[in-house]
VORO-595496 format. One record per residue: residue number from 1; residue in one letter; x, y, z of N, C-alpha, C in turn. Coordinates in Angstrom, 3 decimals. Each point is the difference from the previous one (the first is absolute). Example, Ala and Ser with C-alpha at 12.3 -4.5 7.8 and 13.67 -1.06 7.14 Angstrom:
  miba  rokol      n.xx      n.yy      n.zz     ca.xx     ca.yy     ca.zz      c.xx      c.yy      c.zz
     1      A    13.190    -5.690     7.800    -0.890     1.190     0.000     0.900     1.200     0.000
     2      S    -0.350     1.050    -0.720     0.820     1.190     0.060    -0.770     1.090     0.730
//
This chain:
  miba  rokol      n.xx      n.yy      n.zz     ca.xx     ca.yy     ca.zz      c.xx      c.yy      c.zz
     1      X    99.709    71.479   151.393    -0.853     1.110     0.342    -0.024     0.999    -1.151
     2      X    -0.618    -0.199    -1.312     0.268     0.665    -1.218    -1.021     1.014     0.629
     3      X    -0.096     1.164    -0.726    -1.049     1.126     0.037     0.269     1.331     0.106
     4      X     0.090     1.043     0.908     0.240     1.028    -0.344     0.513     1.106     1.325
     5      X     0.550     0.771     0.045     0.544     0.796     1.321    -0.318     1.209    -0.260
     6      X    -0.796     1.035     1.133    -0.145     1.021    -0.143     1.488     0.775     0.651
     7      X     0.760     0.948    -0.594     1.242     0.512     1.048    -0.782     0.983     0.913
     8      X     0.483    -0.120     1.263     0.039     0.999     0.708     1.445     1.040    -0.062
     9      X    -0.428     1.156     0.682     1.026     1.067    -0.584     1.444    -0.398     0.623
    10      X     1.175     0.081    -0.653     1.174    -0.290     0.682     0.559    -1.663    -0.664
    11      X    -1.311    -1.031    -0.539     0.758    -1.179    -0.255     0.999     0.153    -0.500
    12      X     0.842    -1.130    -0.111     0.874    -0.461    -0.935     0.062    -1.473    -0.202
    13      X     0.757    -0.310    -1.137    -0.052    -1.492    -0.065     0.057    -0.775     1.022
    14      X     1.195    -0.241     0.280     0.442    -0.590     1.428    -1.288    -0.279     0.869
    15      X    -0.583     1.183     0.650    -0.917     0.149     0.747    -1.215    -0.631    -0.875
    16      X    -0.459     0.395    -0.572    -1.532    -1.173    -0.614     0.487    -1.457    -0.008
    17      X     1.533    -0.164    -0.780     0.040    -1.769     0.697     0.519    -0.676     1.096
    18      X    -0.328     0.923     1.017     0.134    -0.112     1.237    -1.053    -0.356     0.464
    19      X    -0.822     1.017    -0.447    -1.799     0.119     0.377    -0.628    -1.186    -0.473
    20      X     0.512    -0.466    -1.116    -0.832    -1.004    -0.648     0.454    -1.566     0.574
    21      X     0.857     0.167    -0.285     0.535    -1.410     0.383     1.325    -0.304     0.800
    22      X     0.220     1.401     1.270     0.848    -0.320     0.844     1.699    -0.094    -0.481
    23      X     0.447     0.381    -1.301     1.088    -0.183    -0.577     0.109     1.014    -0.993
    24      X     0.896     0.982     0.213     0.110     1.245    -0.574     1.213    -0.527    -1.016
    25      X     0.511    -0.691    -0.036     0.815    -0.811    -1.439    -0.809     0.032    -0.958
    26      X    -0.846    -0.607    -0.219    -1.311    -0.477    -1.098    -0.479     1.342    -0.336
    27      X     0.892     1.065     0.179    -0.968     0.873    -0.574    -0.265     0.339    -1.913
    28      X     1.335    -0.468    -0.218    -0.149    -0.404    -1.388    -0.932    -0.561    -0.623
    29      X    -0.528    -0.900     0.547    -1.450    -0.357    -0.643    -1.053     0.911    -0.361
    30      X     0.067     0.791     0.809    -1.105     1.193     0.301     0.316     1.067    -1.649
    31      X     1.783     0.249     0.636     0.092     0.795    -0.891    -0.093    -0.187    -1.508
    32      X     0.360    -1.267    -0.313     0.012    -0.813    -1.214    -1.625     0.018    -0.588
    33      X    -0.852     0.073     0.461    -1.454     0.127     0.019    -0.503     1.422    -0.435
    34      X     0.794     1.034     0.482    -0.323     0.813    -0.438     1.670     0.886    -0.325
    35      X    -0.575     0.069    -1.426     1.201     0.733    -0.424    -0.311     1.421    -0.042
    36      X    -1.068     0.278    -0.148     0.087     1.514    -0.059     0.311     0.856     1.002
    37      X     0.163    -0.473     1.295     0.213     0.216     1.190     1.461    -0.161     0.248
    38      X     0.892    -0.583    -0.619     1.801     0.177     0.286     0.435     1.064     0.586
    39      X    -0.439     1.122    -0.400     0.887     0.708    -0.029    -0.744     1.018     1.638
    40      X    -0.452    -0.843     0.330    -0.920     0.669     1.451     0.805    -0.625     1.441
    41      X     0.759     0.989     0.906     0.634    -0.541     1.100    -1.056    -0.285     1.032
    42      X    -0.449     1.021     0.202    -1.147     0.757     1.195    -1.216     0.035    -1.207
    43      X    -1.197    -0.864     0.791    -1.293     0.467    -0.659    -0.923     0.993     0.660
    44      X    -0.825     0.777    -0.839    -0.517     0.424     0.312    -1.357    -0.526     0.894
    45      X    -1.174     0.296     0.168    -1.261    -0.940     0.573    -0.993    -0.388    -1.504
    46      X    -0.611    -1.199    -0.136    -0.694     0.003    -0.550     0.052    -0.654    -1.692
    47      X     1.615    -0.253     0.134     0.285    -0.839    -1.094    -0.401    -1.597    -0.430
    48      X    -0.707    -0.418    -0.917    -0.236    -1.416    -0.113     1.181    -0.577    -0.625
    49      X     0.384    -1.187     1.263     1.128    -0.850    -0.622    -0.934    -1.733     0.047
    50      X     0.662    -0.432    -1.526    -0.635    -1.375    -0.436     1.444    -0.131     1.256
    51      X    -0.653    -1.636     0.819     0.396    -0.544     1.313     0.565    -1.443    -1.199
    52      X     0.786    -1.072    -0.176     0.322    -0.697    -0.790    -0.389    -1.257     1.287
    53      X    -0.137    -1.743    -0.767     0.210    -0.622     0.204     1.659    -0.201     0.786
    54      X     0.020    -0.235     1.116     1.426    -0.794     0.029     0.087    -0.990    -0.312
    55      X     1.160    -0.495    -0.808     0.392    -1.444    -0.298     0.157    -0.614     1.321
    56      X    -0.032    -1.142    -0.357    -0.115    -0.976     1.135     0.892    -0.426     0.857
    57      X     1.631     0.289    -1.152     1.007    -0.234     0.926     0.601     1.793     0.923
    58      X    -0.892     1.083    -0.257     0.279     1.001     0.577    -0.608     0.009     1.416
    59      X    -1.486    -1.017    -0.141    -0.983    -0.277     1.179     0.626    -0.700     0.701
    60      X     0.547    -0.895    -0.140     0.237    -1.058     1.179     1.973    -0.009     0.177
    61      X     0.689     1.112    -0.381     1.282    -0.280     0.487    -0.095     0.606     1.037
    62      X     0.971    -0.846     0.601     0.208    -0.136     1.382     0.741     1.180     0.681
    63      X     1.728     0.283    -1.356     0.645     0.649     0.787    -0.110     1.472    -0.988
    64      X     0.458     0.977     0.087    -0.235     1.736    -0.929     1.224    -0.588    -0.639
    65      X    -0.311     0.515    -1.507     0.668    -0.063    -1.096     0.043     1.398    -0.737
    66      X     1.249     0.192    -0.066     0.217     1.151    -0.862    -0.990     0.223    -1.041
    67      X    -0.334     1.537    -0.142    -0.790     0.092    -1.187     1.106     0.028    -1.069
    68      X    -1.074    -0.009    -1.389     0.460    -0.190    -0.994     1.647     1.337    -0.271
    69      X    -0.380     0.795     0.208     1.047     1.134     0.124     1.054     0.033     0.218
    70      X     0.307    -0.754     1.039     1.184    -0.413     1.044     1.220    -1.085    -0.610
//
């Protein structure tokens, strides 16, 4: 689902890859996509975030895997 996310006020990572694809782990992808945005906990409304391809083995695992962080 590559393309683009408008934030509503209050997002945060977690929450858009929740929104997007049901798994608030993966939010690294998101964030990795946009770097200029790191340093943002809480968004404001109205921010464009590039939405990334998930890899394929992020699509179809079965069980939650630690993000990269952990």
């Amino acid at each position: 689902m590559a393309g683009n996310y408008r934030t509503v006020q209050g997002d945060a990572w977690d929450a858009i890859a929740s929104r997007l694809w049901g798994k608030e782990h993966l939010q690294h992808f998101i964030m990795e996509a946009n770097p200029a945005y790191m340093d943002v906990l809480s968004f404001p409304a109205g921010v464009e975030l590039v939405v990334p391809d998930l890899p394929a083995a992020a699509r179809t695992a079965k069980k939650a895997e630690l993000p990269p962080w952990m």
